[in-house]
Every structure is written in C-alpha cells, then in structure tokens.
C-alpha positions in Angstrom: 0.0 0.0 0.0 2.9 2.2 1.0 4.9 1.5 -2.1 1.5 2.4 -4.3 1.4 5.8 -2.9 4.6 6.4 -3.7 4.8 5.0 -6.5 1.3 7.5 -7.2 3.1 10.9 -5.9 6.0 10.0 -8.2 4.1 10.1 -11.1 2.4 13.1 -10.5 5.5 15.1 -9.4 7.3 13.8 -12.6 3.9 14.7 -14.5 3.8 18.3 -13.0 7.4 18.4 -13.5 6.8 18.8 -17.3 4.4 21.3 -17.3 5.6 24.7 -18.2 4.8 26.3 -14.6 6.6 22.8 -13.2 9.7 23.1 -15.1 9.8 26.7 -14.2 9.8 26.4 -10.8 12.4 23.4 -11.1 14.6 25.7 -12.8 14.6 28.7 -10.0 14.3 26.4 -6.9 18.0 24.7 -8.3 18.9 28.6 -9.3 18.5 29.1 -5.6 20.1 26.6 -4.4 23.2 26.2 -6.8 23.6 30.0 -7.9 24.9 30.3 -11.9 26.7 26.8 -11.6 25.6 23.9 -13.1 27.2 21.0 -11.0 27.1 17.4 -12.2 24.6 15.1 -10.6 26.8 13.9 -7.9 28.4 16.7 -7.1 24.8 18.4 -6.9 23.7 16.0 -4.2 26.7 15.8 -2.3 26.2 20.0 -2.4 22.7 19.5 -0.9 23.6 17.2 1.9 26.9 19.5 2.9 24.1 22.5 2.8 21.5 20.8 4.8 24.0 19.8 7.2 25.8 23.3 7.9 22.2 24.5 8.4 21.0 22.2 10.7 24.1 22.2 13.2 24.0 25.3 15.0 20.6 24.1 16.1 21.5 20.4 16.9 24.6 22.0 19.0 22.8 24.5 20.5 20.1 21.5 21.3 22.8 19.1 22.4 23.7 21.8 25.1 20.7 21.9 26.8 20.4 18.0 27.1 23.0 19.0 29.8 21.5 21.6 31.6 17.9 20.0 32.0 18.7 16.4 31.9 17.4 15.4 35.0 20.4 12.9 36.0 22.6 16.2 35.8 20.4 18.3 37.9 19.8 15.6 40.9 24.0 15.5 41.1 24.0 19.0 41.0 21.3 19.5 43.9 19.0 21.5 42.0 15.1 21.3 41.8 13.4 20.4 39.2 12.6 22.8 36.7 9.0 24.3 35.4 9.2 23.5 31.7 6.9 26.4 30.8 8.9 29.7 33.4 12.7 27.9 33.7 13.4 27.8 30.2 12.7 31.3 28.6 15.9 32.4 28.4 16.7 29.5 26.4 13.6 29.7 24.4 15.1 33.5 23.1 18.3 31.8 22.7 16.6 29.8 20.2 14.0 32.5 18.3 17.0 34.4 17.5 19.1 31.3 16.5 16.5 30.7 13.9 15.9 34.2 12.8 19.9 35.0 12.1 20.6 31.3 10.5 17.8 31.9 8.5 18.4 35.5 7.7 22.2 34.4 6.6 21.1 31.8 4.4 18.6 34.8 2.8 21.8 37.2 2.3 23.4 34.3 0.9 21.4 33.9 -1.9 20.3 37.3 -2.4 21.2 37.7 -6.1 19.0 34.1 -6.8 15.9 35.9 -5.3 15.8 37.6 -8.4 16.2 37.3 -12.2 19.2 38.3 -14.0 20.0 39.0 -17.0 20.5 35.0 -18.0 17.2 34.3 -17.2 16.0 37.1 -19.9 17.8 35.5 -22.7 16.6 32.3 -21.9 13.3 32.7 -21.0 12.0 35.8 -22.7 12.2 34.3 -26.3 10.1 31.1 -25.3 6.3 31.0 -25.6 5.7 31.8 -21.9 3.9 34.4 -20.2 5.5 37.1 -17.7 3.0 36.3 -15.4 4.1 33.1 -15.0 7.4 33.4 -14.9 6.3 36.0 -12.1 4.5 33.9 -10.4 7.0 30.6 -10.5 9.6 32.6 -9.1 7.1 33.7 -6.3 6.4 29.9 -5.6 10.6 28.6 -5.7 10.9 32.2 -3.4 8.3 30.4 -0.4 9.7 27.1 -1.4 13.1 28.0 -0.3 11.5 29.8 2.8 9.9 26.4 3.9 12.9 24.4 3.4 15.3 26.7 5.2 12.6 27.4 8.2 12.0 23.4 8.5 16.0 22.6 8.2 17.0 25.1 10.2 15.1 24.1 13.5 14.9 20.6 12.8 17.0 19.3 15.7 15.7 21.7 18.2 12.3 21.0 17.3 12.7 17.5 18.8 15.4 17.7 21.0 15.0 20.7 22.8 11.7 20.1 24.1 12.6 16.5 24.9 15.5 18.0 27.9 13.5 20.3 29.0 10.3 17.9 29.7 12.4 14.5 30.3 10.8 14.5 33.4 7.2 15.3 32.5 4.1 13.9 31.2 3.8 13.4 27.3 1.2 15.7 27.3 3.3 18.4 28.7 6.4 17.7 25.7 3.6 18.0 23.6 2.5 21.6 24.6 6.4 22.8 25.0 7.4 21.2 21.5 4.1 23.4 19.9 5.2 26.4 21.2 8.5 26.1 20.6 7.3 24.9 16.9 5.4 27.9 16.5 7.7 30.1 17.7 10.6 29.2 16.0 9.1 28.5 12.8 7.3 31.7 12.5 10.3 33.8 13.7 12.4 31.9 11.0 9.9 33.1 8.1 9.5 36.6 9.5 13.5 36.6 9.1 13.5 35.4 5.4 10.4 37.8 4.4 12.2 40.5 6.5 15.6 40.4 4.0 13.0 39.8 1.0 11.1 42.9 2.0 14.3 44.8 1.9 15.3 43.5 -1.4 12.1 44.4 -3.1 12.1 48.0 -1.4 15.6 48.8 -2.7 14.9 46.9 -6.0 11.8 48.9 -6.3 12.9 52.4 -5.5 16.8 52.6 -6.8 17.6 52.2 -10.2 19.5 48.7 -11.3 22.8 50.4 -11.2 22.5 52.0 -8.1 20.5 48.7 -6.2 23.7 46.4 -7.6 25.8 48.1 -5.6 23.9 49.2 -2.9 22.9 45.9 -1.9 26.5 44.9 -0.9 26.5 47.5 1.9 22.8 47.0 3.2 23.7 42.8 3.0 26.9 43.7 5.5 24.6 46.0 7.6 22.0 43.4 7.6 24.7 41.0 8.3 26.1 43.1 11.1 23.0 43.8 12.9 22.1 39.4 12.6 25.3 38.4 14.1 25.4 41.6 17.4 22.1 40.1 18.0 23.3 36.4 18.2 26.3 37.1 20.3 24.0 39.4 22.6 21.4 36.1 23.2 24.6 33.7 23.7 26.2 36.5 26.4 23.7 37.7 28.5 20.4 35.5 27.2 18.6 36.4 30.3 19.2 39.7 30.0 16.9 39.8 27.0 14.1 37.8 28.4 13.9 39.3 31.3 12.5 41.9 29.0 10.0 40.9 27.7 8.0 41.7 30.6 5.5 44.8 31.2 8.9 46.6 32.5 10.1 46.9 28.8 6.7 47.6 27.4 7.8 48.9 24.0 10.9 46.7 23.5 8.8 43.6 23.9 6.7 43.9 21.0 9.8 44.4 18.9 11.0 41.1 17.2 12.6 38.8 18.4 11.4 39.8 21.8 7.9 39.9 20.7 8.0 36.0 19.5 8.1 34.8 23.0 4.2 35.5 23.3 3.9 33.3 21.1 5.8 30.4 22.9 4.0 31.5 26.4 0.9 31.8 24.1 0.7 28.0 23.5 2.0 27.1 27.0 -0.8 28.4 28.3 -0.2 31.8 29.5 -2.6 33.4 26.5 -5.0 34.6 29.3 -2.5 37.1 30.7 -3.1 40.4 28.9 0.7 41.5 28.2 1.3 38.0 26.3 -1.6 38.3 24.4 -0.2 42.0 22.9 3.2 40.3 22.6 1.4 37.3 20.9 -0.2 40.4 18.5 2.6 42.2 17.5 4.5 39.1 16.3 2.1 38.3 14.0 1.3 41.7 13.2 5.2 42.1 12.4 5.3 38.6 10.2 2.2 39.9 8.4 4.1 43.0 7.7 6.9 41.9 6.5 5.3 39.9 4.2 3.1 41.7 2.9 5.9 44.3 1.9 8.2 41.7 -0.2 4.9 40.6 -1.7 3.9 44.3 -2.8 7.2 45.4 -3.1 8.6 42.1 -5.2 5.1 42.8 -7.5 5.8 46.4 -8.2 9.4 46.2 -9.0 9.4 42.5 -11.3 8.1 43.7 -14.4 9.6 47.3 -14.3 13.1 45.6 -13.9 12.7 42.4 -15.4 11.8 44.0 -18.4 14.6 46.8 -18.7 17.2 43.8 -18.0 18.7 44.4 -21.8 18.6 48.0 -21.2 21.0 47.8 -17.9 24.8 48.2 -18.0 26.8 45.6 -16.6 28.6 47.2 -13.4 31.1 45.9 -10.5 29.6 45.8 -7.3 32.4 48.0 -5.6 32.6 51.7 -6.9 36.3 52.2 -8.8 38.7 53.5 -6.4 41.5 56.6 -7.2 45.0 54.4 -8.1 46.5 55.4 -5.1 44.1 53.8 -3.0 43.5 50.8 -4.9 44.3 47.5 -3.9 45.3 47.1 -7.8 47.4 49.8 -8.1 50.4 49.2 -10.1 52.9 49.9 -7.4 51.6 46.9 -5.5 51.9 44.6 -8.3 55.8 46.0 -8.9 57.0 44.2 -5.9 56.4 40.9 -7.7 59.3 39.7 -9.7 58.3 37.6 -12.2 55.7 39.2 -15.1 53.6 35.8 -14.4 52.8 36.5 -10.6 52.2 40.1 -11.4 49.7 38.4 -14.1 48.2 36.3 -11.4 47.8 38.9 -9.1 45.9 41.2 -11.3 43.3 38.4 -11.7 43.2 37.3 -8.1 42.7 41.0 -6.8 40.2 42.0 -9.7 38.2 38.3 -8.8 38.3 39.6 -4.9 36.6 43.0 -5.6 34.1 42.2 -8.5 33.0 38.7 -7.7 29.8 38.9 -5.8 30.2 35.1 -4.2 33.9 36.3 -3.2 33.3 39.0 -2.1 29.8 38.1 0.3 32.3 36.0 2.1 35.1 38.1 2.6 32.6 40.7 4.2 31.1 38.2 6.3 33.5 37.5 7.7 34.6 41.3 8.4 31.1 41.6 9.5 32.1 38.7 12.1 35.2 40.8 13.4 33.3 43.5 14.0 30.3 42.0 15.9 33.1 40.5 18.3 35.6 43.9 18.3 32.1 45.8 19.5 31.8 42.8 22.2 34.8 43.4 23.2 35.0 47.1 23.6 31.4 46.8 25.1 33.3 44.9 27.9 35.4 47.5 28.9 33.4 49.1 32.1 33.3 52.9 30.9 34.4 54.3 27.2 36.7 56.5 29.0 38.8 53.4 30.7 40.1 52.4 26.9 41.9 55.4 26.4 43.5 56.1 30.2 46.6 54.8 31.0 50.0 55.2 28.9 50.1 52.1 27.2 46.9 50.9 25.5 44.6 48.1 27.1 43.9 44.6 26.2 40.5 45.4 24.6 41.6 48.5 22.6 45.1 46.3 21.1 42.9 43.0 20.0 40.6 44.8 17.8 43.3 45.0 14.8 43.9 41.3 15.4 40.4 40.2 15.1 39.8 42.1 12.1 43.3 40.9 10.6 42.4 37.3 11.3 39.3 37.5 10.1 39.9 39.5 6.9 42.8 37.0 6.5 40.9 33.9 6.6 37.7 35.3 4.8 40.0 35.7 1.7 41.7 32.3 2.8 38.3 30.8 2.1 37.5 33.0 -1.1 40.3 31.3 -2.3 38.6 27.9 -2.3 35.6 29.1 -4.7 36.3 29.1 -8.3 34.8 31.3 -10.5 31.1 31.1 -12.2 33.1 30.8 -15.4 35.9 28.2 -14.9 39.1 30.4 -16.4 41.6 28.3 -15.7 42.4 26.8 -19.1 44.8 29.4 -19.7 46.8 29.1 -16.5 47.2 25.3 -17.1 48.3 26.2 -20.7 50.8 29.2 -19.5 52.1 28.2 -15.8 54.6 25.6 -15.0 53.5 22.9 -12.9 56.6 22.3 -11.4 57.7 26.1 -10.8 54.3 27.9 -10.0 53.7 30.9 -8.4 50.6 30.1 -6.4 52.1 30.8 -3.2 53.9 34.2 -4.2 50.8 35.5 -5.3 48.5 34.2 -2.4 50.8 35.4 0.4 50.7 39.1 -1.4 47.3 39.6 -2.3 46.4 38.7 1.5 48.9 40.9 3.0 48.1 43.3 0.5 44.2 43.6 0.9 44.6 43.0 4.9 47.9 45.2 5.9 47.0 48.1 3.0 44.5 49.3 5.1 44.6 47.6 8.5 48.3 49.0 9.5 47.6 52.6 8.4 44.4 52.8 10.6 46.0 51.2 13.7 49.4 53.2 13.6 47.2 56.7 13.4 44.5 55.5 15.5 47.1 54.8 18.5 49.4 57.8 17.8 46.6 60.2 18.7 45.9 58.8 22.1 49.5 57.0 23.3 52.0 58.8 20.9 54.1 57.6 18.0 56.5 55.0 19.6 53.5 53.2 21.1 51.6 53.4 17.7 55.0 52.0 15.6 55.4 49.3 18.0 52.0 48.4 17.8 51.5 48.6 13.6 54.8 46.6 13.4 53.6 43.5 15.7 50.6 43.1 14.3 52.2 43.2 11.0 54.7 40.3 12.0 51.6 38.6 13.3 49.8 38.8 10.4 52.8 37.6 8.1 53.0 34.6 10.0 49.6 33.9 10.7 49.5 33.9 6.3 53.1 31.9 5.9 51.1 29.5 8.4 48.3 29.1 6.0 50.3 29.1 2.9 52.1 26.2 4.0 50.8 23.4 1.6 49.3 25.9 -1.0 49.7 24.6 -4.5 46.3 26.2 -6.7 46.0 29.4 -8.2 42.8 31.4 -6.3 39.4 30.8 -8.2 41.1 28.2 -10.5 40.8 25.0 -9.2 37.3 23.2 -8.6 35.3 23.2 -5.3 36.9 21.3 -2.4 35.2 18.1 -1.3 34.3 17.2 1.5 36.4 16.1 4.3 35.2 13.8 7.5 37.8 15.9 9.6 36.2 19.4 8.6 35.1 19.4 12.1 38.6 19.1 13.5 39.3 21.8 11.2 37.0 24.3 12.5 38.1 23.5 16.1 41.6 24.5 14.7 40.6 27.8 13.0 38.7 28.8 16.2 42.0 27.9 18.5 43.8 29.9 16.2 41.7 32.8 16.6 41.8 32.7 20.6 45.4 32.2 19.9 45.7 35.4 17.5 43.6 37.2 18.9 44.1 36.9 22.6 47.8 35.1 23.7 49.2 37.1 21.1 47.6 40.2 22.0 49.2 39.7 26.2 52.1 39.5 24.6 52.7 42.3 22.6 50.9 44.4 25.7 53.7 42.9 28.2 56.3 44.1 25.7 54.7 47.5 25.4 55.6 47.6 28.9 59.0 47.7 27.8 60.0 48.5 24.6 62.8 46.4 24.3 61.1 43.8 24.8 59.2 43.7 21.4 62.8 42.6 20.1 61.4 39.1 21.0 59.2 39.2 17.9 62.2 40.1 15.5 63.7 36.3 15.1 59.7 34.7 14.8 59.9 35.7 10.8 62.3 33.7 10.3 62.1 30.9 12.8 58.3 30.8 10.9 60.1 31.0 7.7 62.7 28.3 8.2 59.7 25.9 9.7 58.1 26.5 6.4 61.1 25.8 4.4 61.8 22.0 6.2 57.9 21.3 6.0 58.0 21.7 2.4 61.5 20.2 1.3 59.8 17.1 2.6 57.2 17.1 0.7 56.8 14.3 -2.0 57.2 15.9 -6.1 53.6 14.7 -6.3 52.2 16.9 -3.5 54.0 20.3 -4.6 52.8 20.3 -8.2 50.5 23.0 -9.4 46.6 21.4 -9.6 43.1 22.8 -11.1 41.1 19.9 -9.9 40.2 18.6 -6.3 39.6 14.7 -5.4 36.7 14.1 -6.3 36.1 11.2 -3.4 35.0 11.6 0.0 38.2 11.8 2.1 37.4 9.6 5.0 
C-alpha cells in the first residue's frame, strides 16, 4: 500500500514536472540553491547534503547543550530542583527565536542575487512562448519554497530535541505543549527573518535604479549582516538579559521582534489569558504579516519594471572604482612581484576579490564577524573613557586590529577555495609551470596586501593620537609580523591558483578543522595580544618578535622540502572522493 502511494506521488510530481509552470519552478528552486553553476549530478547532491547539514548544526549543537543543563540525572548531582518547563526555560527559548531568525536570515543574504532574475534568465526565457506572469508567479512559488525548506531545516534538531531535555521528566502531554510552542515560535520567527531580507530587497529593487541597487545591496547585506550576528552574540552572552525583557517593564521593547515572538511560545504554553502575552502574541504576527506583505507588494511592483529593462541595464562591479593610489590594484603593489607571471596572477586574483559577488559576500562576512566580536569586546570595557587612560593601550583596545586581521585573512583564505562562475583556468594550465608555480607568491601578497594596506595605516594613526608615535609604531609593526606569520602559516601546503581549481570536497575531519581555525583565533587574537601588551611595557622587549619571521620561515622551508614531487605540483582539480 505504502509502495502504491509512492509510487502514485512520483508520477504526479514527474507529470507536474513537465508542465511549463513545473519546469519553471524546477529551474529557480536549483537557481537558488546552486547559484549560476551547473554541477554534475553527484556533485549536486553531495552540495545538498553539505548544505543541509551546515544548516541544521547550530541548532543540533545548541540543542545538544541543553540535554545538559535540564537532563534530570545532571540536575539531581547537582542539587538543584526540578525545573518548570513552561517559566525555567525562557531564556533558552530567546536563545533559540534568535538562532532561527539570524541562520535563516544568513542563508537569505546568501542567496540574495538568486531571489531575483538576471540578465540570464531574460535570454533564456524571454524568447520562449511563456507568459510574464508566470514566470512571475513561478519565481514567487521557488521564493516560499526556499523559505519552507530553510525554516524546517534550520530548527529541525531543536524541534525534537530541545523540548525533549527540557520535559524529560514530565508527562507526554506536557512535551507535547512545550514542542508546539517552541514549533510555533521558532518557525514563524524563522519566516518573518527570510520575508524580513526579502522585503528589503524588493524595497531597494523597487525604488533605486538597477545600477545603483547592484551596488547598494552589498552594503545594506553587511549591515543586515552586522545587525544578525550583534544580536546572536548578545542572546549567547547575556540570554537572560533579554528575556527578562520581555515583561511589562520593557513595554515597548517587547513587541519588537525577536522579543515579541516569546508570546507566542507562552501563548501555547498556556499563558494566553495574561493580557501582556496576548499584545506580545499580536505584534508578532502583526510584524510577520508586515513583512510579508511588503516583499509581496514590493517584489510585485518592482518585477516587471526591472525584469523588463534587464537588456537596457549596464553591466557594473559591485564596488565603486577606487582613485589608483588607493586601490588595492594599483600598479605599485603589483611591482613588488618579480616575475611578469605572478604580477599576471595577481591582477586576476585581486580583480576576482573585488568584482565577484560570491567572493566577495564571504570576505565581508567575515569582516562583518570581526566586528560583531571587536564591538563585544570594547562593550566589555566598564566605561568608554577606561580604553583610552593609562599610557600604554589596554587589552580590549590592542585585540581589535587582530580580530579584524584574522578574520579579513581567513575570509579571503576561504575565497580562495571558490572558483569562479566561469571556470578560467584553461589558460593558467596552458601558460604556468607545474613544477615552478607561483601560487604561493601571489597568495601570500594579495592577502597581505588587501589585509595590511588598510589595517596597519588605521592602527598606527588611530594609537598615535591617544599614546603617541613610539607606542603606535610598535604596535603597527607587531601586528604586522603577526599577520605575516599567521599567512606563511596558512600558505604552508598551497599549490592552486585562487578561483582556478574546482570546489573542495568534502572532508570527514572538517570538524577538526573548524576547532583548529577557532584555536587559532583565541590564539591570535588573545595570547598574542598579552604578549605584545607585556612588551609594550618595555619597549625592548618587542625585540622578542624580531627572530619569529624567520624561525616561521625556516619551519616553512623544512615542512616543504619534505614534501613528496607529487604533492607540490600546481593542480586545477580537487579529489573528487570523499576523504574519510
């Protein structure tokens, strides 16, 4: 019986599937999911499963932690009481809303540009018998679809597992009440978050012209961005600070999402008789309704307009031409190079960095990242006035420079792993010598270049105006040795051109690698930083950091004279198995 049902849905998904509406919506929901590539078969499904795993973790995690704090074994050992599933866990409950909302909310900056048609999509779809209206309105139905798979993926582990530790030692009916309002909360707060970034697409693509929205949207996604990830570190510090305000205290600030999707939790819990809950319950949905209702109206008025003056728009990079002198590209950059070939390269890498949309969404996210945690930092620090006093800077003022180095460092580190939309690498394995590259040459300069251009200047005038100019040089010229190892420390086994090789598969260790990028940050931006303040304490002592270049350099130097023929050779393809 089972089997005939299936068997029954098959055929009518593979008979809807050849309709005209069907294949549309086919072709945007894999737009949305795989960008402008076109992956093979496997490497599409491997692609899905990576995706849905990345997306459900920080909720399985954050799920996974609570098993601890509620499990009922732990609590008896610990002396505690047992807890009131529907009062105890608020706090948490936040912790989750806002998970949702900022996961989802990524994932929506993340495929911004698919949310809309482009100029492929004219030439392929404009010459075909098919109506703008249902172009329109397929693209409005793979837009929802991809709302309803990223607010079910997203929450899935929580959805189970969170209510399960928090009512282990309860009745089934009461899991069953805690799991729907944690359902309802979650869920809804995860759709408000994608129809939120939607509804500020469709304003901007409604009231800026296509020019001017191309490149505006960078800066509002790295604002949006910004403003996701302060309000995920704020739940993870202090998570009862917010909940504690959503009470009648904090009147106005309680009917503000995410605050205001608690109601909805307490709602179906069973506090929907108390008056406050009830507005809180109100403005959530009045919010969600909002929100979409604006990307509906706002997606409606600005399709056709655009979508129709496509042919009619200019091709333009996302980042606004710079004067030469302040360029990243400018010539005297690329004259420290020897060899005409890395100064080739280089060109390419750094023009790839700064007009690739893909590249460049990662490298800011990961600046955005930086400065969530720099403003976490400083926000530590008990009055503004304690980072300046004293006459060698504190802790909190000399680690901001490091987090943004690591991160800028490491965002373009990653970049480097994503080829371009058009694979141009035929000509580099027709010009460059495998056996004498220059991948490493021009890797190590285009991230000291696009991290220490900018990054040293700021932090040696910054610190001269408040501690003088022998502080500020001593300063600028540790984090500069820093920052050349920390990239020597990455080059290490680099053989590929940036952009040029395929995508990297996937590894069963990529979990011990994350451990080891997040030790290296603490590392970077924390060890390092006592350091350097304990020789700022005495001058002489920042002569301890003059034989680490080339201690790191000689390190380098052994680790790769060891190295088989086979593993230093210049490569354009990745292993395509699974590395187990």
């Amino acid at each position: 019986m089972i089997q005939r049902v299936k068997r029954r849905l098959e055929q009518r998904w593979e008979k809807f599937g050849r309709t005209v509406f069907g294949c549309l919506l086919r072709l945007f929901i894999g737009r949305m999911f795989y960008g402008d590539t076109e992956p093979a078969a496997g490497e599409a499904n491997r692609g899905v499963a990576v995706m849905v795993i990345l997306l459900a973790l920080p909720g399985l995690l954050a799920s996974l932690l609570m098993l601890q704090k509620y499990g009922s074994l732990i609590r008896f050992l610990r002396g505690q009481q047992a807890v009131d599933p529907f009062v105890t866990p608020i706090a948490d409950e936040y912790s989750f809303i806002v998970l949702s909302i900022v996961v989802t909310g990524i994932v929506a900056l993340w495929r911004w540009d698919s949310l809309f048609l482009d100029r492929r999509d004219y030439k392929n779809l404009v010459p075909l018998p098919i109506s703008l209206r249902s172009i329109f309105l397929a693209n409005l139905c793979a837009i929802l679809a991809l709302t309803g798979i990223c607010t079910l993926v997203v929450n899935a582990a929580s959805l189970l597992l969170f209510p399960a530790a928090v009512t282990a030692s309860s009745t089934g009916i009461v899991f069953l009440r805690f799991a729907s309002g944690h359902f309802v909360a979650v869920v809804l707060a995860s759709c408000f978050s994608f129809f939120f970034v939607f509804a500020v697409a469709g304003i901007l693509m409604a009231i800026l012209p296509a020019t001017v929205f191309k490149r505006a949207s960078l800066f509002v996604r790295f604002l949006l961005a910004v403003i996701l990830l302060a309000m995920l570190g704020g739940s993870v510090i202090n998570p009862e600070f917010f909940s504690r305000m959503a009470t009648q205290s904090h009147r106005t600030l309680s009917m503000l999402p995410p605050l205001s999707f608690l109601g909805l939790a307490r709602a179906v819990w069973g506090a929907s008789g108390d008056p406050y809950v009830a507005r809180m319950t109100g403005a959530a949905l009045i919010a969600l309704g909002l929100t979409f209702a604006t990307a509906a109206i706002a997606y409606s008025v600005s399709f056709r307009r655009l979508f129709i003056r496509i042919p009619e728009t200019a091709d333009v990079g996302l980042v606004p031409r710079l004067p030469v002198f302040l360029s990243a590209l400018s010539p005297r950059f690329g004259r420290f190079l020897r060899k005409p070939a890395q100064r080739a390269c280089y060109e390419f890498v750094g023009r790839t960095l700064l007009r690739s949309g893909t590249h460049l969404q990662i490298v800011l996210g990961f600046l955005a990242l930086g400065s969530v945690v720099a403003a976490c930092v400083l926000a530590s620090m008990t009055t503004p006035r304690s980072i300046i006093a004293g006459k060698t800077p504190p802790l909190a003022f000399l680690c901001i420079p490091f987090i943004w180095s690591y991160c800028v460092v490491v965002g373009i580190w990653f970049a480097f792993d994503v080829p371009m939309e058009l694979r141009a690498n035929w000509i580099f394995r027709f010009w460059l010598d495998r056996d004498q590259h220059e991948a490493r040459a021009v890797a190590r300069w285009v991230l000291l270049v696009f991290s220490l251009s900018w990054l040293a200047p700021a932090c040696f005038v910054v610190t001269m105006v408040f501690w003088g100019w022998s502080v500020a040089l001593l300063h600028t010229l540790v984090l500069s040795i820093c920052t050349f190892v920390l990239v020597e420390a990455l080059l290490v086994r680099m053989r590929k051109i940036p952009f040029t090789c395929s995508y990297p598969t996937f590894k069963s260790n990529a979990g011990i690698i994350a451990c080891g990028y997040l030790f290296g940050f603490l590392f970077f931006s924390d060890y390092l930083v006592q350091v350097e303040r304990w020789c700022l304490l005495n001058p002489w002592r920042v002569l301890l950091f003059a034989p680490l270049v080339p201690i790191v350099l000689w390190a380098t130097y052994l680790y790769r004279k060891q190295l088989l023929a086979m593993d230093k050779e210049l490569i354009f393809e990745e292993v395509s198995e699974f590395e187990f």
